[in-house]
C-alpha positions as CSV (number, residue, x, y, z in Angstrom):
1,X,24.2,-311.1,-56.0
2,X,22.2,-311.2,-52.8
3,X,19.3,-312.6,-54.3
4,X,20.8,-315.3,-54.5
5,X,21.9,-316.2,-51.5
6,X,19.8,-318.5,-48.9
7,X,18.1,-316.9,-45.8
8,X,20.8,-318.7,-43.5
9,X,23.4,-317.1,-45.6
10,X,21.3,-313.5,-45.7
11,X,21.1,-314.1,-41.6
12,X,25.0,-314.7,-41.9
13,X,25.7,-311.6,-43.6
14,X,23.5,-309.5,-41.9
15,X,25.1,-310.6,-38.6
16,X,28.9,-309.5,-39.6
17,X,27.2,-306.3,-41.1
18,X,25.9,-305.6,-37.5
19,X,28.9,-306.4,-35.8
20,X,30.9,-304.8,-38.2
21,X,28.9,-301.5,-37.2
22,X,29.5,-302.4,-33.4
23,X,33.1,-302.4,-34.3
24,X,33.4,-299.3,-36.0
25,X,31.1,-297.5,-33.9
26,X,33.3,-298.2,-31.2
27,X,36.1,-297.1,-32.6
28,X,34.9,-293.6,-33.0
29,X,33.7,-293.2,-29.7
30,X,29.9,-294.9,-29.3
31,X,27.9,-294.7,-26.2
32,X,29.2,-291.4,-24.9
33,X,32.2,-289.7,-24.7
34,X,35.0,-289.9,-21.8
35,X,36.0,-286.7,-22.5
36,X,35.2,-283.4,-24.0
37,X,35.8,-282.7,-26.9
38,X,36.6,-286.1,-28.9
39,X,35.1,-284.3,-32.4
40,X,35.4,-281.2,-34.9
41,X,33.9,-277.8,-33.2
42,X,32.0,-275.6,-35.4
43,X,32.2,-271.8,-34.9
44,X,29.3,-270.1,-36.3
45,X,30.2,-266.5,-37.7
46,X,26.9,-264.7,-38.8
47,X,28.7,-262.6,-41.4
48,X,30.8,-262.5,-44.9
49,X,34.1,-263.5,-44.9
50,X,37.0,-260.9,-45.3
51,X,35.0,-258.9,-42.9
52,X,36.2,-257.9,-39.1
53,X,34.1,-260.5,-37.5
54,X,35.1,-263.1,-39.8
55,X,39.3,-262.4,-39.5
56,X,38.8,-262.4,-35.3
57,X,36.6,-265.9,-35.7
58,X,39.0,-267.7,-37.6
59,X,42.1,-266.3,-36.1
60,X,40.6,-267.9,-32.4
61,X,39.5,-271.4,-34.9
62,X,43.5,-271.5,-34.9
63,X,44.0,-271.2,-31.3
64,X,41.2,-273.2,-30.3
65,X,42.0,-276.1,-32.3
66,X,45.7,-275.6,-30.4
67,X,44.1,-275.9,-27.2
68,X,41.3,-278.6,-27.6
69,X,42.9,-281.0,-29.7
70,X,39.9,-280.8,-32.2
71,X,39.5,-279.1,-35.6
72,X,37.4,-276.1,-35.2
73,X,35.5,-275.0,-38.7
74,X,34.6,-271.6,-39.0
75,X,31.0,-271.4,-40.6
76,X,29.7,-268.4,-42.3
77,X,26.1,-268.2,-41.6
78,X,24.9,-265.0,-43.4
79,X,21.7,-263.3,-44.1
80,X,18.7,-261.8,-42.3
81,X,20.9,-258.9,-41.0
82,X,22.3,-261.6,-38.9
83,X,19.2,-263.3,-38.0
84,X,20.7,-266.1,-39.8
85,X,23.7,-266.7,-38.2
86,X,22.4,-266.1,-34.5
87,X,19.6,-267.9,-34.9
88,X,21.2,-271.4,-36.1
89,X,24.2,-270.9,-32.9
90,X,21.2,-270.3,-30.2
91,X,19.1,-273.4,-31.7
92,X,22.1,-275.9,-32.2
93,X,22.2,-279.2,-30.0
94,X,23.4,-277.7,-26.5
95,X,26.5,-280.2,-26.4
96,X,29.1,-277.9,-26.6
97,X,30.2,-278.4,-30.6
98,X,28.4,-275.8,-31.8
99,X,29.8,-272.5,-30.9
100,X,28.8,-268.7,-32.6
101,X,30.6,-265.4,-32.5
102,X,27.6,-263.1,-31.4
103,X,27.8,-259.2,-32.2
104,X,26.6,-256.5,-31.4
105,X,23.6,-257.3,-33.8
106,X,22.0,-259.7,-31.2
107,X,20.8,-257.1,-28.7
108,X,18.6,-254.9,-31.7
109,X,17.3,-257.9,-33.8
110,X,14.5,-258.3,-31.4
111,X,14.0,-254.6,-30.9
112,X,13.4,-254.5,-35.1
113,X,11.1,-257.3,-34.8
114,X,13.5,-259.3,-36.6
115,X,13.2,-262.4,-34.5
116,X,12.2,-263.5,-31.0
117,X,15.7,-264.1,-30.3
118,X,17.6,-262.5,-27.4
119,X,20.8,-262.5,-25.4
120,X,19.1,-265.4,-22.9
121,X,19.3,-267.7,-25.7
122,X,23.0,-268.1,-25.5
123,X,25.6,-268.9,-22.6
124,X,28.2,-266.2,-22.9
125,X,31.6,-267.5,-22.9
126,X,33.8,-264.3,-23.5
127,X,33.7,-260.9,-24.7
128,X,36.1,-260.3,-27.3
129,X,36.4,-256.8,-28.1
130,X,34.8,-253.4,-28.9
131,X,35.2,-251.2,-32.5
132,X,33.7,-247.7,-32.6
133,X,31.9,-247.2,-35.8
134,X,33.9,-245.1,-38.6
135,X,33.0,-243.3,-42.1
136,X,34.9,-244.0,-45.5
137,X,35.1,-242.2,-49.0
138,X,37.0,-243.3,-51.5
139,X,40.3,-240.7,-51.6
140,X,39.3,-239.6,-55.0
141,X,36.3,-238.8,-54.5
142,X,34.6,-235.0,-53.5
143,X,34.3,-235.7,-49.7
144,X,37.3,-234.3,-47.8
145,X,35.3,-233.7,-44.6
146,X,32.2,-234.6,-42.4
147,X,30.7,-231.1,-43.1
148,X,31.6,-232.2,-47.4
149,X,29.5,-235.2,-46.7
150,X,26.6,-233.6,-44.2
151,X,26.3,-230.8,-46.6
152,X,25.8,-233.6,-49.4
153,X,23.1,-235.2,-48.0
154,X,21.3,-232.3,-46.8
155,X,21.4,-231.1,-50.4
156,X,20.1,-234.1,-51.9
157,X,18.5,-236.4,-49.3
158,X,18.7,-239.9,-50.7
159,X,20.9,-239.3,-53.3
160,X,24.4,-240.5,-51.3
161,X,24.6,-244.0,-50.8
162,X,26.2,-246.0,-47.8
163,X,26.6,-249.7,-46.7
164,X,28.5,-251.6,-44.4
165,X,26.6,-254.1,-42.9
166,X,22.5,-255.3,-43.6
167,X,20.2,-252.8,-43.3
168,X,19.6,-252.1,-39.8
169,X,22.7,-253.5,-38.4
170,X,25.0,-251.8,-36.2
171,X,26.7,-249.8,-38.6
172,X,23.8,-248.5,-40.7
173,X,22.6,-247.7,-37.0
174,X,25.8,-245.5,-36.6
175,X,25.4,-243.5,-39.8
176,X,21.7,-242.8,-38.9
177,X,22.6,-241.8,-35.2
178,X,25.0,-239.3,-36.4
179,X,22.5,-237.8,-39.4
180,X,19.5,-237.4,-36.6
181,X,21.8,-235.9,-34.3
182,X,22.6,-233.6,-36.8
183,X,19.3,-232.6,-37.6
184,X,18.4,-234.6,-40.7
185,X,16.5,-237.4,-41.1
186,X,17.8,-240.7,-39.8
187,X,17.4,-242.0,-43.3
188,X,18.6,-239.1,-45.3
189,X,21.3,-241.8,-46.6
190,X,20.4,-244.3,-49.0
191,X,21.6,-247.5,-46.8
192,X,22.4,-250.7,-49.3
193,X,22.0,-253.8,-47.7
194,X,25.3,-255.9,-47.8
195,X,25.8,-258.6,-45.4
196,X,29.8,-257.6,-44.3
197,X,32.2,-254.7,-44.4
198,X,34.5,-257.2,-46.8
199,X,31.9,-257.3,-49.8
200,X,30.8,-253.3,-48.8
201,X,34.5,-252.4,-48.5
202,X,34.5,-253.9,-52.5
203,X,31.0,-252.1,-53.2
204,X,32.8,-248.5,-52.7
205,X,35.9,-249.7,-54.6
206,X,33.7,-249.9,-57.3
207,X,31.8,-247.1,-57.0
208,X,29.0,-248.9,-55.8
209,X,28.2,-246.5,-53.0
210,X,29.4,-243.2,-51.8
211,X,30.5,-243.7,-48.2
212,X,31.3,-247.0,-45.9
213,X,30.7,-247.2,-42.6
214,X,32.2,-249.7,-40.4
215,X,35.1,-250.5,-38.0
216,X,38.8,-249.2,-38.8
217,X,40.8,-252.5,-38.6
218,X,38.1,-253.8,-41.3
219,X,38.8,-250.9,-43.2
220,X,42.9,-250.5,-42.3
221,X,44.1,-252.5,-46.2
222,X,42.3,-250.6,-48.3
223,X,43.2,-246.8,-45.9
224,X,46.8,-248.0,-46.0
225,X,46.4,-248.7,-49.6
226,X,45.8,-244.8,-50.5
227,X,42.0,-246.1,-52.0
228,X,40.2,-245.2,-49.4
229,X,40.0,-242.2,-46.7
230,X,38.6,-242.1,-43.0
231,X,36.5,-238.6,-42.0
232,X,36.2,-239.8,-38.6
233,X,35.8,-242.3,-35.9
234,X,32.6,-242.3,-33.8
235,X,34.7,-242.8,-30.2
236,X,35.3,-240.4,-27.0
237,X,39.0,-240.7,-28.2
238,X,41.3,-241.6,-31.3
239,X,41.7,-245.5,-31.9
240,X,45.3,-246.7,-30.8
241,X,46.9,-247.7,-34.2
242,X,44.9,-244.9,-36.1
243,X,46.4,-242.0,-34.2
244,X,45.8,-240.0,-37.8
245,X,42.0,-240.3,-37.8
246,X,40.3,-237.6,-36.1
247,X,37.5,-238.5,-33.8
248,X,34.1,-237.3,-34.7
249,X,33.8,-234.9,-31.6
250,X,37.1,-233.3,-32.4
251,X,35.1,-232.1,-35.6
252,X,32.3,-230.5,-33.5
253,X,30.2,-234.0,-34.4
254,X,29.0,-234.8,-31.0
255,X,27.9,-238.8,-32.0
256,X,29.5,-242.4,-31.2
257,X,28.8,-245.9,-31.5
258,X,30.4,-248.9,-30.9
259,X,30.1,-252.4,-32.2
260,X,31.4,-255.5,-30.1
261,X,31.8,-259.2,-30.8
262,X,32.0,-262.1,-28.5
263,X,31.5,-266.0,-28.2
264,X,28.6,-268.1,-27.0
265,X,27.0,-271.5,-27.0
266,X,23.7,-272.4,-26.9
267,X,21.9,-271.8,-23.2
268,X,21.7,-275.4,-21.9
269,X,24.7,-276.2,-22.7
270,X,25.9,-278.7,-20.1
271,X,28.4,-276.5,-17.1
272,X,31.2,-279.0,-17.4
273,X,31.9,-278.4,-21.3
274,X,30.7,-274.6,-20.9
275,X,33.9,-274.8,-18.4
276,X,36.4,-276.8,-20.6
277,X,35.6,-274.2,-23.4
278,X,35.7,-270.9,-21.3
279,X,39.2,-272.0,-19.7
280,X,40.3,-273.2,-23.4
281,X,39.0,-269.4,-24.7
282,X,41.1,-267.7,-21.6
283,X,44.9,-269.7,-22.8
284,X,44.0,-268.7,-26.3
285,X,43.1,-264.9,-25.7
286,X,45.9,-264.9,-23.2
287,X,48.8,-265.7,-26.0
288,X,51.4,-263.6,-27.3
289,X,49.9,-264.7,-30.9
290,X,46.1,-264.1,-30.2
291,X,47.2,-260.4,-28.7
292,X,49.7,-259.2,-31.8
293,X,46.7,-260.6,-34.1
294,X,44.1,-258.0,-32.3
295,X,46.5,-255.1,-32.1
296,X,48.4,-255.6,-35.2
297,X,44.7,-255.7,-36.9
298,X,43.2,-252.9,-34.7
299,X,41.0,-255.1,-33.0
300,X,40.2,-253.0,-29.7
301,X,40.6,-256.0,-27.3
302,X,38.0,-256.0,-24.4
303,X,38.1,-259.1,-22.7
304,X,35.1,-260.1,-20.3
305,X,34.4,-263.4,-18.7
306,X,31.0,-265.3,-18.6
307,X,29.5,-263.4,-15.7
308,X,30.4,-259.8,-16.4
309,X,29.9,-260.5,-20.4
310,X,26.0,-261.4,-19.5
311,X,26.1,-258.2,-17.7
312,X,27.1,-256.5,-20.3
313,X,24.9,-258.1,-22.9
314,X,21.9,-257.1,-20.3
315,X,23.0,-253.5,-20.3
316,X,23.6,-253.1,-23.9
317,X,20.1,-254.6,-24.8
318,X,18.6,-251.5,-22.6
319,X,20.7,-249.5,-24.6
320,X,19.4,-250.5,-28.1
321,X,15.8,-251.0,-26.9
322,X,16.2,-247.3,-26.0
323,X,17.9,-246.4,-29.1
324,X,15.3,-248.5,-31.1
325,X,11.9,-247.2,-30.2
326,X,12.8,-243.8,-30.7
327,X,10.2,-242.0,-33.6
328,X,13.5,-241.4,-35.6
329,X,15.2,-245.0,-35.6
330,X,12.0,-246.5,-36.6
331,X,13.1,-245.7,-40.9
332,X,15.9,-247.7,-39.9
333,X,15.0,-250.3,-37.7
334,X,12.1,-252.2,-39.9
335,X,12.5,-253.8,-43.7
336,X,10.5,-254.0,-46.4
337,X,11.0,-258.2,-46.2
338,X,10.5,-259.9,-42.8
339,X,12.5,-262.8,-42.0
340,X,10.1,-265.5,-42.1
341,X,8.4,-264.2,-45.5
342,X,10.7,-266.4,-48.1
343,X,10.6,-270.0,-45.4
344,X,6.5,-269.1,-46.1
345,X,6.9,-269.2,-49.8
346,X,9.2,-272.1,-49.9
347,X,6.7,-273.9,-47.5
348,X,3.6,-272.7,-49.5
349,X,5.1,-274.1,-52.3
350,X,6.2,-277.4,-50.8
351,X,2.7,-277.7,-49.7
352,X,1.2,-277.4,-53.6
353,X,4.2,-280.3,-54.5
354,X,2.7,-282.3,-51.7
355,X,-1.2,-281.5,-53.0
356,X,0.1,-282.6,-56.3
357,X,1.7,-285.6,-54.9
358,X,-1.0,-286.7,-53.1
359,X,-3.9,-286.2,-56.1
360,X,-1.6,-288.3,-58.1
361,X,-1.7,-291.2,-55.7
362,X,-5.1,-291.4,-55.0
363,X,-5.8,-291.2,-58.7
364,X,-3.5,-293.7,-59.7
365,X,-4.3,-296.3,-56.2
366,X,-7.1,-297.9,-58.1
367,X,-4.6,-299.1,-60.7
368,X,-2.2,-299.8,-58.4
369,X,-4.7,-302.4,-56.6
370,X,-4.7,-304.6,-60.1
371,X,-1.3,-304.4,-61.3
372,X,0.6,-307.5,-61.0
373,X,4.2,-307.5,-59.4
374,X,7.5,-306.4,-61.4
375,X,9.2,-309.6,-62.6
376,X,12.6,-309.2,-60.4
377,X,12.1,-306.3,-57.9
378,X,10.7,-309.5,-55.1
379,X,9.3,-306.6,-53.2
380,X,5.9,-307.8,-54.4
381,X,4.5,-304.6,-55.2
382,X,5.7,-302.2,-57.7
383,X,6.3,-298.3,-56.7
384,X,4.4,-296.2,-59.3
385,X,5.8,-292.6,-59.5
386,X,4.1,-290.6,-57.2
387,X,4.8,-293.2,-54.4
388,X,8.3,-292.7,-55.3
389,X,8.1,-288.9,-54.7
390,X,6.6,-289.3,-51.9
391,X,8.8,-292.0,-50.2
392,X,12.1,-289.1,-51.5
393,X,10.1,-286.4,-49.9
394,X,9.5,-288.4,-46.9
395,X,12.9,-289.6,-46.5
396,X,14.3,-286.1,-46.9
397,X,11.6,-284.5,-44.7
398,X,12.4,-287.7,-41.8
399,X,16.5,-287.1,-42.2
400,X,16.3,-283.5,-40.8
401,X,13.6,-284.3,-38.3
402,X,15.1,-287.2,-37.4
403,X,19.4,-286.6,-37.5
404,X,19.6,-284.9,-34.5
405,X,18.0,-286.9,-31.9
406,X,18.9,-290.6,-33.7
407,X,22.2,-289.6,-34.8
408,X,23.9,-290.1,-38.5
409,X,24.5,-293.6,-38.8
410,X,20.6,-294.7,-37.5
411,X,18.4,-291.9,-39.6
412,X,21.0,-292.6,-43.0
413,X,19.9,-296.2,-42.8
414,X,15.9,-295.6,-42.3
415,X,16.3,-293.0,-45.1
416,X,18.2,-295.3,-47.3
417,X,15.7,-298.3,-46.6
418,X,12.6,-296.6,-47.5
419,X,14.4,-295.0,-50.7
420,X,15.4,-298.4,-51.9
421,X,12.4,-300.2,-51.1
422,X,10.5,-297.3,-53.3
423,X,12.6,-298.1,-56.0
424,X,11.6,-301.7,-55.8
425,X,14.9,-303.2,-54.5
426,X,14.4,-306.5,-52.4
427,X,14.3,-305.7,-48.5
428,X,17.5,-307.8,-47.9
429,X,19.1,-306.4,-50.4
430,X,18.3,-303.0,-49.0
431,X,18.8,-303.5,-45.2
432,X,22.6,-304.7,-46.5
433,X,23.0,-301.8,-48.5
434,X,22.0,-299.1,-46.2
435,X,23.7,-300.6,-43.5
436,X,27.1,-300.8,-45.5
437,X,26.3,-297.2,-47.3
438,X,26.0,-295.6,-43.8
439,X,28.7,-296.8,-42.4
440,X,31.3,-295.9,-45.1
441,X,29.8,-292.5,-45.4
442,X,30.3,-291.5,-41.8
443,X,33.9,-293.0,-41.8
444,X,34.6,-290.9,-44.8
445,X,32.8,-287.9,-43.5
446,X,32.8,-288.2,-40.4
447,X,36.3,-290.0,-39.1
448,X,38.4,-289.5,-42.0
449,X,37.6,-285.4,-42.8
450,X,36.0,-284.8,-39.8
451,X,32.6,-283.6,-40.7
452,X,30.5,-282.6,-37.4
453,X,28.0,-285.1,-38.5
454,X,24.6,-285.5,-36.1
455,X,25.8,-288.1,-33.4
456,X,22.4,-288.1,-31.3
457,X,21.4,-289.4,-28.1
458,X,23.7,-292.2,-28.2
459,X,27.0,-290.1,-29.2
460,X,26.9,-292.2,-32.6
């Protein structure tokens, strides 16, 4: 119906459609915000859900959102033994919406040549709390004690199979402690990677695997339950709420190893928001509701504020790199896989699309050059196919260069342009359309269900 209008009346349209998106822009807060935060918060855990770290992430969403006023969406970022996950929280815009739940993994990904990634890359916020590593059989199985389950894998090295976490994580670092210190090999145990104790905790349901290693309070449904027994807890003393479970050393097992989980944003995240967020953090931890959670779950609380918690983080980072570079870790501390192996076949591959793309063109340019115009497109030139892929591959490849620093609203229009125009729509046609399209998506998305959409340098 455009077409038909006259360029005064295109002007005309064009000019409400701009200060339409003035208007609406306005609404939701353009050209900076007055205060922090004015938008949904997303808390990045780096494991399943169902599992320990998952439960204390969303049970402080539920506080947090109390606090700031603001939705805050728990985000489960799994895989790379938790490369994944602390990888996307350290490189997130430094503006204070993006917040992750770092664990113990954090200080040993590096040490495995995982990642370059370190505790520097974050601004600690608050140490939640400590777990000490414990092993689980299912009750009707043949393991009654550690010595039933040593004496099983000294027999048949390999044969017994474990999980709890990815392989090399903080829990398959607790099983293999305790073999070498009792004289087998670190990876005597058959470790399956599973990224959580929820999905693991299902693994030795089924039969899966032999023996589960992780925290008590992950493990507390399925003890209560009568599925599942505890042989021991890796701590100096027994866990208050699992009085019953017998600490390693009281078996003549002299190993332990804790896990610990805490929050973070990215390191150049301005001081002022880093401030709203840590005093938000202290009200929530300091309720009656946040408290009952933790003990009611087993959740060992150990709170820390931003100072000592980057202490902490140093020290433990000594400790792992310690740990880590010992001759018998180094079975457990490496994969087969390393992180960056399937990114370089998915770009390889890209590449070869692109190859393709651009034989196509060239091939098809001279034909291009004598073709005469499609009767109704007014664009003046028609878009064979291979143009076409390459305008959808550009417009994709543009949107995630381009979201984060230009924001929603401005990239979605480029993209939208350059999309249309491939397909042969006229420019005014297009420019109205992307404009309008944009606009209603992020009020949708954005205001309406709060989707942390890119806002970019202009808070958009």
């Amino acid at each position: 119906m455009l077409r038909m209008f006259s360029n005064v009346q295109a002007g005309m349209l064009l000019a409400v459609l701009c200060a339409s998106s003035v208007f609406c822009i306005g609404i939701v807060g353009c050209g900076g915000e007055s205060s922090f935060p004015q938008r949904p918060i997303s808390l990045i855990c780096p494991w399943s859900a169902g599992g320990g770290t998952d439960r204390v992430a969303r049970q402080l969403a539920v506080g947090m959102e109390s606090e700031l006023g603001v939705p805050v969406n728990v985000i489960n970022a799994t895989g790379g033994g938790g490369v994944t996950g602390h990888t996307r929280g350290a490189q997130a815009r430094a503006d204070g919406y993006t917040l992750t739940v770092i664990t113990v993994e954090l200080s040993m990904l590096h040490w495995r040549d995982l990642t370059s990634l370190t505790y520097r890359d974050f601004a600690p916020l608050k140490l939640l709390n400590r777990d000490a590593a414990a092993l689980f059989v299912r009750d009707d199985g043949r393991f009654r004690t550690l010595d039933d389950l040593e004496s099983a894998i000294a027999d048949s090295p390999t044969a017994i199979k474990a999980s709890g976490t990815a392989f090399g994580g903080v829990w398959h670092l607790a099983l293999a402690g305790w073999l070498d210190s009792r004289g087998l090999p670190a990876d005597a145990a058959t470790w399956i990677s599973i990224n959580g104790a929820g999905p693991s905790i299902q693994e030795l349901l089924a039969g899966g695997i032999d023996v589960l290693c992780c925290s008590l309070p992950e493990a507390e449904a399925v003890v209560a339950g009568g599925q599942v027994r505890c042989l021991g807890v890796m701590s100096e003393e027994r866990i208050a709420g699992f009085e019953s479970v017998p600490t390693f050393r009281e078996q003549q097992h002299a190993w332990s190893l804790a896990g610990w989980r805490g929050l973070a944003a990215p390191r150049d995240t301005p001081v002022d928001r880093l401030e709203v967020l840590t005093e938000a953090i202290d009200r929530v931890t300091a309720t009656a509701a946040f408290r009952d959670f933790m003990a009611s779950s087993g959740f060992d609380l150990s709170l820390e504020g931003p100072e000592e918690f980057r202490e902490t983080l140093g020290r433990q980072d000594e400790l792992f790199g310690a740990i880590l570079t010992r001759d018998a870790f180094r079975a457990v501390s490496g994969e087969h896989f390393g992180p960056l192996m399937f990114p370089a076949v998915l770009g390889l591959a890209l590449l070869v699309v692109f190859a393709v793309v651009i034989r196509e063109i060239r091939r098809e340019s001279a034909v291009d050059a004598t073709s005469e115009p499609v009767a109704g497109t007014g664009t003046g030139t028609e878009f064979n196919a291979p143009w076409r892929a390459a305008a959808v591959a550009a417009s994709v490849a543009g949107y995630g260069l381009l979201s984060e620093s230009l924001g929603f609203l401005i990239t979605a229009c480029l993209m939208l342009i350059v999309l249309m125009l491939a397909l042969g729509v006229t420019r005014r046609v297009a420019l109205a359309t992307a404009v309008v399209a944009s606009l209603m998506t992020y009020q949708l998305f954005g205001v309406l269900l709060r989707v942390p959409l890119p806002r970019g340098f202009w808070e958009w």
